[in-house]
C-alpha positions in Angstrom: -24.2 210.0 66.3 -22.7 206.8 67.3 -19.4 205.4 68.3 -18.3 201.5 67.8 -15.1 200.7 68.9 -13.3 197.2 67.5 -10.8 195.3 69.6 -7.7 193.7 68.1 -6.5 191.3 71.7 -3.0 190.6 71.4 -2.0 193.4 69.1 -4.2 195.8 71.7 -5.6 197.8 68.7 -8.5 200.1 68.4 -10.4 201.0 65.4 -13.4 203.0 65.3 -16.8 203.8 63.2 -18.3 206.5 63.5 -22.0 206.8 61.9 -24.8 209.6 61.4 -27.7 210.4 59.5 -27.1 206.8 57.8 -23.4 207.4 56.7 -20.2 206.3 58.5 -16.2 206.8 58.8 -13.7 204.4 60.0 -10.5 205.1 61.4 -7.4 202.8 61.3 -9.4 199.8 60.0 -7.1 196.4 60.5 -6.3 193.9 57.1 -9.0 191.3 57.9 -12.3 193.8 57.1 -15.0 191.6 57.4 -16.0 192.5 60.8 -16.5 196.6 59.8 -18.8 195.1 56.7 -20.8 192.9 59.1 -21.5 195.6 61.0 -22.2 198.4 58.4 -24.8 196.0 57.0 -26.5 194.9 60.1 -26.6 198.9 60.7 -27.9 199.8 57.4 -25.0 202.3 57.1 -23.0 203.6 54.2 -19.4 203.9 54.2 -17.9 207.1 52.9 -14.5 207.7 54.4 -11.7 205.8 55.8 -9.2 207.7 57.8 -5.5 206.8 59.1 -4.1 208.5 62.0 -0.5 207.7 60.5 1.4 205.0 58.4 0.8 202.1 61.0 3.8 199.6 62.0 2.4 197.1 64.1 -0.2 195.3 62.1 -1.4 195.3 58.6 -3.9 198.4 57.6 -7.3 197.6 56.0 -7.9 200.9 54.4 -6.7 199.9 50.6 -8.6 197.1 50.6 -11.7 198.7 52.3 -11.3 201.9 50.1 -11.9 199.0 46.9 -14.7 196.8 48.3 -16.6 200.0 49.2 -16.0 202.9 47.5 -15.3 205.1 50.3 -13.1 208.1 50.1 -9.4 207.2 51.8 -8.3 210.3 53.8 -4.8 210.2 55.1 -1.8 212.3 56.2 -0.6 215.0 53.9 2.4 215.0 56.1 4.4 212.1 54.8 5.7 214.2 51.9 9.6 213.6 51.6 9.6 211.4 54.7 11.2 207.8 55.1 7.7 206.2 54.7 5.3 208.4 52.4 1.9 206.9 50.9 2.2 205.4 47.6 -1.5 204.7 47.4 -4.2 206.8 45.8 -5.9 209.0 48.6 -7.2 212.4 49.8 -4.3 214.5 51.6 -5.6 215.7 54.8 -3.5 218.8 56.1 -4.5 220.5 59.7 -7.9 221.5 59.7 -9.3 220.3 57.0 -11.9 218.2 57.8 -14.6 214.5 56.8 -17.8 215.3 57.0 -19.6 212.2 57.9 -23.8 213.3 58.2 -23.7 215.8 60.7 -20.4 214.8 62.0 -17.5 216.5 61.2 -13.8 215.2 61.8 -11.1 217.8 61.6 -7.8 216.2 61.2 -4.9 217.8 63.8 -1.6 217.2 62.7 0.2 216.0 66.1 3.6 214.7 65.0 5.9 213.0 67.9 4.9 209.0 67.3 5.7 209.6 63.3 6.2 212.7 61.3 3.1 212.5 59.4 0.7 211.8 62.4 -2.9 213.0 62.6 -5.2 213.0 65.3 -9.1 213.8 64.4 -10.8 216.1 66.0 -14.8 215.3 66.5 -17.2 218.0 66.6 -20.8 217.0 66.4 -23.2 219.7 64.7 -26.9 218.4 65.9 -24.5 219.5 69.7 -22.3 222.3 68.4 -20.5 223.6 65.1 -17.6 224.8 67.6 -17.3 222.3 70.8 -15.7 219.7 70.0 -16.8 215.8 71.8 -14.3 213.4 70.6 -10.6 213.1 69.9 -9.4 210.3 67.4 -5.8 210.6 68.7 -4.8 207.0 67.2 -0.8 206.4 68.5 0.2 209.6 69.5 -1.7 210.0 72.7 -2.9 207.0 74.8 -4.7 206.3 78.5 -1.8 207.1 80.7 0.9 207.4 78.2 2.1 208.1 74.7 3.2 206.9 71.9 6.8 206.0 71.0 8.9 207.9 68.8 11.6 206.0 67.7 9.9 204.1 64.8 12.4 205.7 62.5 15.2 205.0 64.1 18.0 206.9 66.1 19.1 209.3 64.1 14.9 210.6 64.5 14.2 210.0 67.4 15.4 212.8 69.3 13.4 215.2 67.3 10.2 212.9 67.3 10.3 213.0 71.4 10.6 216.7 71.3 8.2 217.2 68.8 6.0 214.7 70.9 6.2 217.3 74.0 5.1 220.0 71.4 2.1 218.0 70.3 1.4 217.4 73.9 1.6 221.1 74.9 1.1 223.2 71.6 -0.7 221.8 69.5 -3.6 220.2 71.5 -4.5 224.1 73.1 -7.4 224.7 71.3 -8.7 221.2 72.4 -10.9 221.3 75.5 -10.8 219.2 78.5 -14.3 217.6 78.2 -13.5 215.9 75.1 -13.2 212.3 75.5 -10.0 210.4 74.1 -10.1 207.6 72.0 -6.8 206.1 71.2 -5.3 203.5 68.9 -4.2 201.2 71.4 -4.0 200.1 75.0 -2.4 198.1 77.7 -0.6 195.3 75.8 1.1 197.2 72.5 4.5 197.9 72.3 3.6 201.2 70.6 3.7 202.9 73.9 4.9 202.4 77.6 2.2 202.2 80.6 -1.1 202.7 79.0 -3.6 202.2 81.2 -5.8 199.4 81.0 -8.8 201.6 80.5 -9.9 201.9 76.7 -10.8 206.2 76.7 -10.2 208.5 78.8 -11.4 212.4 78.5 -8.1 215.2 77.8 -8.8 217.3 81.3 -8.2 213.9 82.7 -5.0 213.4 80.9 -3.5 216.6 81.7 -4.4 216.1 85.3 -3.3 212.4 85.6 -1.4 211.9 82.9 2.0 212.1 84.7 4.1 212.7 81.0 1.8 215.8 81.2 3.9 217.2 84.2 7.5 216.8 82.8 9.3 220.0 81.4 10.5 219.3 77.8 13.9 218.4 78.7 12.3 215.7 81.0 9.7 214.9 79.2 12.3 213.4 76.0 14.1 211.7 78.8 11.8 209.8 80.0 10.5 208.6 76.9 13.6 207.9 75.1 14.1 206.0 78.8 11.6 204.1 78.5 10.6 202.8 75.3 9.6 199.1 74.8 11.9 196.8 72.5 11.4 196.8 69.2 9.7 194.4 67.2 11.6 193.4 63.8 8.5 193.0 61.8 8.1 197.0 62.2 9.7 198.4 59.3 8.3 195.7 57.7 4.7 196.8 58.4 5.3 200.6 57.3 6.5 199.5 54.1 3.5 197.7 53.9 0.8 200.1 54.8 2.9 202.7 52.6 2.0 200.5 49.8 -1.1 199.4 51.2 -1.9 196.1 52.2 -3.9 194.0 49.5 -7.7 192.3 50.6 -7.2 188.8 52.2 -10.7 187.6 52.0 -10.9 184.9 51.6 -8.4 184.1 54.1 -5.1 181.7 52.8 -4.3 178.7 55.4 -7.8 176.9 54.4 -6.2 174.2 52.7 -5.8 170.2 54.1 -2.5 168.3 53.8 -1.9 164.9 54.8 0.9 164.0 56.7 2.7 162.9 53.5 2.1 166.0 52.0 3.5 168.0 54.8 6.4 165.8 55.1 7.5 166.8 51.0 6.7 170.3 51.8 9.3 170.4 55.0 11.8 169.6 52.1 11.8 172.6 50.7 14.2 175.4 52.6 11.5 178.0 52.5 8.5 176.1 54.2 8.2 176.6 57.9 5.8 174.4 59.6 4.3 176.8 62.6 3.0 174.4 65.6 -0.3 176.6 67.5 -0.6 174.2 70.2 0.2 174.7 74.0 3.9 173.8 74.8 3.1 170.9 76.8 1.4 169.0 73.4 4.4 170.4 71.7 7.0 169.3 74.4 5.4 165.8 73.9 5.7 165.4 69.7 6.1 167.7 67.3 7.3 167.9 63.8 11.2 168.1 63.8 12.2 171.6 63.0 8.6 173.2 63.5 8.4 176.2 65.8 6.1 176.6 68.3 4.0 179.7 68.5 0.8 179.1 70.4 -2.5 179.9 69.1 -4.2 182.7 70.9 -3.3 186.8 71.7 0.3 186.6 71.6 0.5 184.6 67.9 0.5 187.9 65.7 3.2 189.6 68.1 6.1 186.9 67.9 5.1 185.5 64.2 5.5 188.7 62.9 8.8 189.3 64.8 10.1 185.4 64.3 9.3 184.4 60.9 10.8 185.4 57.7 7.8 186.7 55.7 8.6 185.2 52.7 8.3 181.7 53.9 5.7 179.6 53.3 4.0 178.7 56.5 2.1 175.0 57.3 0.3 175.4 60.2 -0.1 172.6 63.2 -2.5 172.1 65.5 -5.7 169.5 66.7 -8.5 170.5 65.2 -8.5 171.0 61.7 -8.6 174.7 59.8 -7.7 177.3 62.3 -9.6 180.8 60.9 -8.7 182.8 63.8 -4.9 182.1 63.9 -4.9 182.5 59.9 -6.3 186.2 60.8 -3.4 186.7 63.2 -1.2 186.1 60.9 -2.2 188.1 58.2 -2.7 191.0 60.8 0.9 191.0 60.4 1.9 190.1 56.5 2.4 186.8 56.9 -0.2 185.7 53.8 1.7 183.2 52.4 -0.2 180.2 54.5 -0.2 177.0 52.4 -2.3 175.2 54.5 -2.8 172.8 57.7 -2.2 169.3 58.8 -4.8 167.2 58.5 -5.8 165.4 61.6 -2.9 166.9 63.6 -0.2 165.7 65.2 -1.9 162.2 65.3 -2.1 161.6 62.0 1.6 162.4 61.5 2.2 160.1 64.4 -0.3 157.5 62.6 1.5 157.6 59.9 4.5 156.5 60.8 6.6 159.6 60.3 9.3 160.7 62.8 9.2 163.1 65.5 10.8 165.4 68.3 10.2 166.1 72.0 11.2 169.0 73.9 11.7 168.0 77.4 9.8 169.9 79.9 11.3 170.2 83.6 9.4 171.4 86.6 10.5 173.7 88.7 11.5 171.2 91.3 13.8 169.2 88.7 15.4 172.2 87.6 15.9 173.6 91.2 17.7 170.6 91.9 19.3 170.2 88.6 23.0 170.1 87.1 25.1 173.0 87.5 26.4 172.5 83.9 23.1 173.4 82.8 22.7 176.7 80.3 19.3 178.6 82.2 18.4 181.3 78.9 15.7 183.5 80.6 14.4 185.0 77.6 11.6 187.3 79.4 11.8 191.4 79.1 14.2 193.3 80.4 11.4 194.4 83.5 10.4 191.0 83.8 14.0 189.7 84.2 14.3 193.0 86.7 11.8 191.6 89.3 14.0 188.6 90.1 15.3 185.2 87.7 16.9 182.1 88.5 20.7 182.0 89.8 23.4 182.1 87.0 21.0 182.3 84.5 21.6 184.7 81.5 19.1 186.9 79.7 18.3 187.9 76.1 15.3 189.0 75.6 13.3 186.3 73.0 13.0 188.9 70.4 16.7 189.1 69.8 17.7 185.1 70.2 17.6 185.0 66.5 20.6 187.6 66.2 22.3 186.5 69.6 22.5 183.1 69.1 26.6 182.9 69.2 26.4 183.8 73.3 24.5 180.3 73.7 27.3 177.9 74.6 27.5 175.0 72.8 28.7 172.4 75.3 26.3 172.6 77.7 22.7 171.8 77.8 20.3 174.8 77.6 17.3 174.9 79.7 15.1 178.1 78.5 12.7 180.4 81.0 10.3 183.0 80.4 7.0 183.9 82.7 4.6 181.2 82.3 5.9 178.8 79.5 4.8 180.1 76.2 7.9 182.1 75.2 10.4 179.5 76.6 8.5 176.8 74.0 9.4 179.5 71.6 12.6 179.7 72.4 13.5 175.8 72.3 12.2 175.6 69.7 14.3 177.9 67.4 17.1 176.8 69.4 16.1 173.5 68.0 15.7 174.5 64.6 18.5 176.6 64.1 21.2 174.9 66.3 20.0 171.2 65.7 20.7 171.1 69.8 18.5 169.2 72.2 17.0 172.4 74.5 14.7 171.9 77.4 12.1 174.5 78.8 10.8 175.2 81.8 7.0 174.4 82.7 5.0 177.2 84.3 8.1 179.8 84.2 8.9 181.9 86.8 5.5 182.4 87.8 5.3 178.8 88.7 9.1 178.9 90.2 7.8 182.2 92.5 4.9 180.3 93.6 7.1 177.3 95.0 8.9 180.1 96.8 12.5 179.0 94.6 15.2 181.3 95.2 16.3 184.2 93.1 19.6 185.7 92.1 20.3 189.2 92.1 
C-alpha cells in the first residue's frame, strides 16, 4: 500500500492516492487533473474510485472531470440529501460504513458533520496488516493538524448547529477510531478553511487528542471558541459549492493560451466585461500598467484574491513579461475563473512600444510616508490579526476582501495611501481603488514589515 500526497501552495490543499495490488483511489482531487494522470501512468496504476470528503468551497473539484477521462467509480456523501448544496452529479452515495475497496485496501467512509452537513471522513484499514485496525484517517476539512475545520460555510442561521455538531464529531463519532492512526487532512497552514493549523502536513489522532487544544474544551467552550475565531470569508465560497455541486467541467487544455497584440488588447478593454489582470510584482506595476488593470501577482496568493476579487463572468486578459503563463492560468481555474481570453504579447513593452497610453501607481517608502502630509488617507487593508499587532497612526482598516463593498468610507477629498504586510495586497488595493473610483491611490512599498524594520512608530 502506498500513500502520495499532492500539494496545492496558496490554496494549502491536500489530495491524496492511495494505490494497492495495481489499483488506486483518490480523494478530493483539484480541477486541473493532469498531475494525478502523470503519476497513475508513471506508476502503472489503475484508477477505480474517486472520493470527496464533502462539497468543497475553496477551489474547484476534479472529481467530474476525472470520473469521465477515467472511468473510475465517484463515491461521495449520501448526506447532502435535502441540504443547501446537494450533488447533482451522477455518483455512488456513501453512508457511514460503507466502504471502497481499493486492492487490499479498504476505505470506510465516517460521516463527521461539523465543517458541512454532509461531511465524510474515510477511514483506512489495510488487510495484508489487519481486517480490523485501522492505519489511516482521510479526515479532509473537518479535522486538521492543530485545529478544525470551520463551520459557518452556510451561513448564520447554520452555524451554531455545525459548531456543535463539530464537538460531537470530535468526541462521538471518532470513538471507535484509535490513536495510532495517522491523520491526513485536506489542508494546512495557509487555508482559510480553518484557524491555526499547524504547519505540519499529518499528524496521528492520540496526538490530536493530546495536543490538540480544541480537544480540551467542554462543548459549550468548544462552539465559542470556534464561532470566535473563524477566518473571514472569502466571496468566491458559495460560488465554489455551487460549482462542485454541479461538478466542475475538464479544463485540459487550459484557456489563457492565446497571444494578443497590444492593439488587440486595447479593443478588448472596450468592452465592460473584459478585465485585464496584471501578474507582475507591484513595483513593475507601480511603474506602467494598463489603465484600469488590476494587479494580482503571480505566485501562491493569485487563486485566493482572484477568486474573491473578480466577477466570474468576466473575461480575463492576462499581463505579465514573459509570454503564456500556464501556472497562473491553473490558479485561476482552481477557482472558476475559465473564461481566460488570452495574454499580452510581449508584455508591458510592447504596449509601451506601441504607443498606447498608460498609468503609474506611485510607490512611497516608508521614509516618505513617515514624513508625509497629514491630509493623507493611510487604508491598511491587512487582517484583522495583522492590523492587531500594531499599524500606522490614524490609519483606518478594512480588511482587502471587503474594499469592494466598503468603498463609500474612503474619503474622496483626500489622497489615499494603501498598506498591507509586505506590498502585494496594497498593489491590490490601488488598484481597484483606481479602477473603480478613477482616483489617483498610492501604496506603500515593503508594508509594515518594511515600516517595523525601520523601527516607525505605531498607533494603538
Amino acid at each position: 500500500m502506498d500513500i502520495e500526497r499532492f500539494e496545492i501552495p496558496g490554496l494549502a490543499q491536500y489530495a491524496y492516492i492511495i494505490s494497492s495490488e495495481g489499483k488506486a483511489a483518490i480523494i478530493d482531487p483539484i480541477r486541473d487533473t493532469d498531475p494525478y494522470i502523470r503519476y497513475l501512468e508513471h506508476k502503472d496504476l489503475k484508477l477505480v474510485a474517486i472520493l470527496e470528503t464533502h462539497i468543497h468551497a475553496d477551489f474547484a473539484a476534479g472529481s467530474k472531470a476525472l470520473a469521465e477521462a477515467t472511468g473510475a467509480e465517484l463515491a461521495l456523501s449520501a448526506y447532502d440529501e435535502g441540504e443547501h448544496y446537494g450533488y447533482a452529479i451522477p455518483h455512488r452515495s456513501l453512508r457511514n460504513g460503507e466502504s471502497v475497496v481499493v486492492g487490499k485496501v479498504r476505505l470506510e467512509a465516517l460521516h463527521t458533520p461539523g465543517h458541512t452537513p454532509e461531511h465524510l471522513s474515510f477511514v483506512l484499514f489495510d488487510n495484508k496488516r489487519s481486517n480490523t485496525e485501522p492505519v489511516a484517517l482521510f479526515s479532509g476539512d473537518f479535522l486538521f493538524v492543530g485545529s478544525v475545520g470551520r463551520p459557518d460555510l452556510l451561513g448564520e442561521e447554520a452555524k451554531l448547529g455545525l459548531a456543535h455538531e463539530l464537538y460531537q464529531s470530535l468526541h462521538r463519532r471518532l470513538d471507535g477510531v484509535p490513536d495510532s492512526v495517522q491523520v491526513y487532512p485536506g489542508h494546512g497552514a495557509g487555508s482559510l478553511c480553518g484557524a491555526g493549523m499547524s504547519e505540519r502536513a499529518e499528524s496521528t489522532l492520540g496526538y490530536e487528542r493530546r495536543m490538540n487544544p480544541l480537544f480540551e474544551l467542554d462543548e459549550q467552550a468548544f462552539v465559542a471558541e470556534i464561532l470566535r475565531s473563524v477566518p473571514p470569508m472569502p466571496s468566491y465560497y458559495p460560488r465554489m459549492k455551487e460549482l462542485n455541486a454541479h461538478g466542475a467541467v475538464a479544463v485540459e487544455p487550459l484557456p489563457g493560451a492565446k497571444s494578443l497584440s497590444p492593439r488587440q488588447v486595447e479593443e478588448l478593454q472596450k468592452e465592460e466585461d473584459v478585465v485585464v489582470l496584471d501578474l507582475r510584482r507591484p513595483e513593475a506595476f507601480g511603474g506602467a500598467h494598463i489603465p484600469g488593470a488590476i494587479s494580482i501577482g503571480a505566485g501562491q496568493n493569485l487563486s485566493l484574491w482572484a477568486g474573491w476579487l473578480l466577477d466570474a463572468e468576466s473575461r480575463i486578459v492576462l499581463v505579465n513579461d514573459h509570454g503564456n503563463d500556464e501556472e497562473s492560468d491553473r490558479a485561476l481555474v482552481r477557482v472558476g475563473l475559465d473564461n481566460i481570453v488570452g495574454y499580452l504579447a510581449g508584455g508591458m513593452a510592447a504596449w509601451i512600444d506601441a504607443g498606447l497610453n498608460f498609468e503609474r501607481t506611485t510607490q512611497l517608502s516608508t521614509e516618505e510616508v513617515q514624513r508625509g502630509e497629514e491630509d493623507v488617507f493611510v487604508l491598511d487593508v491587512r487582517s484583522d490579526a495583522e492590523w492587531a499587532t500594531g499599524h500606522i497612526a490614524g490609519a483606518t482598516h478594512v480588511m482587502l476582501g471587503d474594499l469592494p463593498g466598503r468603498l463609500e468610507e474612503i474619503p474622496e477629498q483626500q489622497s489615499v495611501l494603501t498598506v498591507c504586510g509586505s506590498g502585494y495586497r496594497s498593489s491590490i488595493a490601488a488598484s481597484l481603488l483606481a479602477r473603480t473610483t478613477g482616483r489617483e491611490v498610492m501604496s506603500m512599498a515593503g508594508g509594515m514589515s518594511a515600516w517595523n524594520k525601520r523601527g516607525r512608530p505605531l498607533g494603538v
